[in-house]
C-alpha positions, 0 to 999 in steps of 0.5 A, a space after each residue: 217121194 224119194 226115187 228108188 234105184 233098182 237092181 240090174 235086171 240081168 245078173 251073171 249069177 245070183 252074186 251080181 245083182 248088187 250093182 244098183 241101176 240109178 240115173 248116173 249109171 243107167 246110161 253106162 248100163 243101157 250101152 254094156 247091155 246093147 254091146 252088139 250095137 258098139 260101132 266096133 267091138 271094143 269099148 271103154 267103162 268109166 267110173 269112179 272108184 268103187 262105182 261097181 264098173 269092174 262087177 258091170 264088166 264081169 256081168 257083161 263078160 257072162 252075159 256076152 262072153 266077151 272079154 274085159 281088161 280092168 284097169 287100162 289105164 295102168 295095163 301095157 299099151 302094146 296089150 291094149 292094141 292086141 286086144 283091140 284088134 283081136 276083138 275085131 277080128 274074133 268078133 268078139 267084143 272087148 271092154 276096157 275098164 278105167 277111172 277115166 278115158 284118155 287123155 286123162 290118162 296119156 296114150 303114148 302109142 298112136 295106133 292105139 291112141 287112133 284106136 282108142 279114139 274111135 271107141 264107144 265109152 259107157 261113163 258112170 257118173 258120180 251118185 245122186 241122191 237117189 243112188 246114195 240112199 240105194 247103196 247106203 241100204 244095201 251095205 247096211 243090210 249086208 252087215 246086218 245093221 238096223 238103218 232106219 229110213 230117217 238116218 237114210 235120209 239124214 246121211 244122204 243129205 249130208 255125206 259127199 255124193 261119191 260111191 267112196 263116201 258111201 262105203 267110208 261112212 257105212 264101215 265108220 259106222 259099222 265100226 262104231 256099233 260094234 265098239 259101243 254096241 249101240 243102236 244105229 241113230 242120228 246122234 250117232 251117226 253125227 258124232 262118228 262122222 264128224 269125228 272121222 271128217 266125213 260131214 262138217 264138225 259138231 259147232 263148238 259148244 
């Protein structure tokens, strides 16, 4: 039986409860949720492309009324040491939201290349199934499309597990039905995928 992730239990408002708790993010989430734990008030969140890190952050931000920096990596290094430091002394907790932690991206700056090393980092990881399956069912409900739980199933198996996979191969689909106006099946899906490299090609003939 396949594991069901669950939506977070504590939304900002109504908008936020589409970001999906599975195994690969519950850690990330337990540690945004306890921010009053962090060793200093600053963090970093890690993930993948359009792993839902920027809506965890807002929520963090409602739920804490702390501030977050989206894309740190690409922000100005002189406005991350500011901001570090003024979460300390505010009290007021700051998290920084990135693809990845340094030194995946260089920090150039050593006081904050020190700071940056003592701070506590929430990661989300890449989905397992249980998570992709979730996610395929929300954005297919969001676009009103019919996914049977047998193409759940079919697609979870054979799509690369990534939070962009999910969203490519739901909008390839989606595309799809529209243009022919057929219903959502596993010949379809297998004949749009293929076409469009999200899963290995049809054999020849």
């Amino acid at each position: 039986m396949r594991q069901i992730a669950l939506p977070l239990t504590w939304p900002a408002d109504p908008r936020d409860d589409a970001f999906v708790v599975g195994a690969s993010n519950a850690k990330a989430v337990h540690m945004i949720e306890h921010w009053a734990t962090w060793p200093v008030r600053a963090a970093l969140l890690v993930g993948p492309r359009k792993s839902g890190r920027s809506l965890l952050a807002r929520i963090f931000a409602a739920k804490s009324g702390g501030t977050i920096i989206d894309d740190a990596e690409r922000r100005p290094e002189p406005e991350l040491f500011h901001a570090w430091n003024r979460a300390q002394e505010q009290r007021r907790p700051l998290l920084m939201v990135a693809e990845a932690a340094p030194p995946h991206w260089p920090v150039a700056l050593p006081d904050l290349r020190s700071r940056l090393a003592a701070t506590p980092i929430a990661a989300i990881e890449p989905p397992d199934d249980a998570l992709v399956a979730a996610l395929l069912e929300r954005e297919f409900a969001r676009r009103g499309l019919d996914a049977r739980p047998d193409l759940i199933d079919w697609l979870t198996t054979r799509i690369e597990r990534s939070h962009v996979a999910v969203m490519r191969t739901v909008d390839a689909l989606d595309q799809e039905v529209m243009e022919r106006r057929k219903r959502l099946s596993i010949p379809l899906a297998r004949m749009t995928l293929a076409s469009a490299a999200l899963i290995p090609p049809l054999p020849e003939p």
